[in-house]
Residue frames as qw, qx, qy, qz and C-alpha x, y, z in Angstrom:
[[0.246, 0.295, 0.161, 0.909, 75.00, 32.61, 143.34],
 [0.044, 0.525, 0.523, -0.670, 73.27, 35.33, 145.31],
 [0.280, 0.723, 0.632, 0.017, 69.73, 36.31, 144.02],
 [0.197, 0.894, -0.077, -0.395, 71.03, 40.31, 143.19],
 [0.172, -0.440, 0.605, 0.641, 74.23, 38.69, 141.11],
 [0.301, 0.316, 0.865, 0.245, 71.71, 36.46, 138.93],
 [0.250, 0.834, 0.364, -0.331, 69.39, 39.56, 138.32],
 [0.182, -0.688, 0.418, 0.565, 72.58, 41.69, 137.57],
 [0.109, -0.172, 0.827, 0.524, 73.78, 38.78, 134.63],
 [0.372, 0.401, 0.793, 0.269, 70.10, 38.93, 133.54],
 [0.187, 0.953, 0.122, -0.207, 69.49, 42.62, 132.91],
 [0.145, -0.531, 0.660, 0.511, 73.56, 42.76, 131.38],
 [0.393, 0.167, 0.840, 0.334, 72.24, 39.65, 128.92],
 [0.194, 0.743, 0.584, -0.262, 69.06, 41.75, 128.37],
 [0.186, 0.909, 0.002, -0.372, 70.55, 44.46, 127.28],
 [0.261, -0.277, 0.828, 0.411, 73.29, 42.90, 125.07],
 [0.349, 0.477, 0.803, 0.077, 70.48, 41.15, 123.26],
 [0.322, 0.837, 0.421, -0.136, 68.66, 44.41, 122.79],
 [0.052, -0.658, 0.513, 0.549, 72.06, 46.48, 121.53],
 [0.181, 0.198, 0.834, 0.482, 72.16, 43.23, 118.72],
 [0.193, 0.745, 0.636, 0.049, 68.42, 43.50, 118.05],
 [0.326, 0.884, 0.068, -0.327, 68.73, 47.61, 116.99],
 [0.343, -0.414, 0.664, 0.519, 71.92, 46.51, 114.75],
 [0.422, 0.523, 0.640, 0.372, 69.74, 45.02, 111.89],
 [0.504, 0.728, 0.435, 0.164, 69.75, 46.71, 109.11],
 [0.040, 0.923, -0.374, -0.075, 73.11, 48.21, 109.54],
 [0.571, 0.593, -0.537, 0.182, 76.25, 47.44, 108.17],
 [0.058, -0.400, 0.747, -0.528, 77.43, 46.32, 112.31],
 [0.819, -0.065, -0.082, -0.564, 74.65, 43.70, 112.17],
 [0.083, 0.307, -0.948, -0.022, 76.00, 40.15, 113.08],
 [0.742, -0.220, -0.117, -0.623, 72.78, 38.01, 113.24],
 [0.771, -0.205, -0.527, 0.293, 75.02, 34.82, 115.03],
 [0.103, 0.246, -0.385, 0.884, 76.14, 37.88, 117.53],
 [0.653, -0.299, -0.043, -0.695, 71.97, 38.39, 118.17],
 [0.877, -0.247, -0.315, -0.266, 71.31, 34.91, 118.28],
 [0.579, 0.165, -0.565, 0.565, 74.06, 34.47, 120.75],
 [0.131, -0.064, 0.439, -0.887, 73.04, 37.03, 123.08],
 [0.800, -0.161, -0.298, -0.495, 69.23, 35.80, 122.44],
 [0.876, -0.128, -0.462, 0.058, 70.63, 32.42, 123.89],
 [0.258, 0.208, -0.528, 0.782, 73.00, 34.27, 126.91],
 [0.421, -0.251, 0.163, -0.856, 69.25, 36.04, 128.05],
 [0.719, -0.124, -0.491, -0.476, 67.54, 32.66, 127.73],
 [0.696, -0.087, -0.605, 0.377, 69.88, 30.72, 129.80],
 [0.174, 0.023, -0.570, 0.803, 70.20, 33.72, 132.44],
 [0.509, -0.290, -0.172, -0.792, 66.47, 33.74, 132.39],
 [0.850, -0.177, -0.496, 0.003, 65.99, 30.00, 133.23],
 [0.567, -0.078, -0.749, 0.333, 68.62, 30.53, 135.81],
 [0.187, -0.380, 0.142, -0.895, 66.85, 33.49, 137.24],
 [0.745, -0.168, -0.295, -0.574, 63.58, 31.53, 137.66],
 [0.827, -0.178, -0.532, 0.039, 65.43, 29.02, 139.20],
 [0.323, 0.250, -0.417, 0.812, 67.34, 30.97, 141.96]]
């Protein structure tokens, strides 16, 4: 995968993650939704790092 698409799918995970994360403490909260996207950023971190 070329080094700008891997950035791309980690600043899209990034920000997915942070949309969940300002949801607590509203009624549109899903906290397996967070921790999903939490674990989408992790994995497109790792493969950043490795790219």
């Amino acid at each position: 995968m070329a080094e700008h698409d891997v950035e791309h799918k980690l600043a899209e995970a990034r920000r997915h993650a942070t949309e969940e994360l300002h949801k607590q403490g509203t009624p549109e909260y899903d906290a397996r939704a967070h921790q999903r996207a939490v674990e989408a950023e992790r994995k497109a971190a790792e493969e950043a790092k490795g790219a």
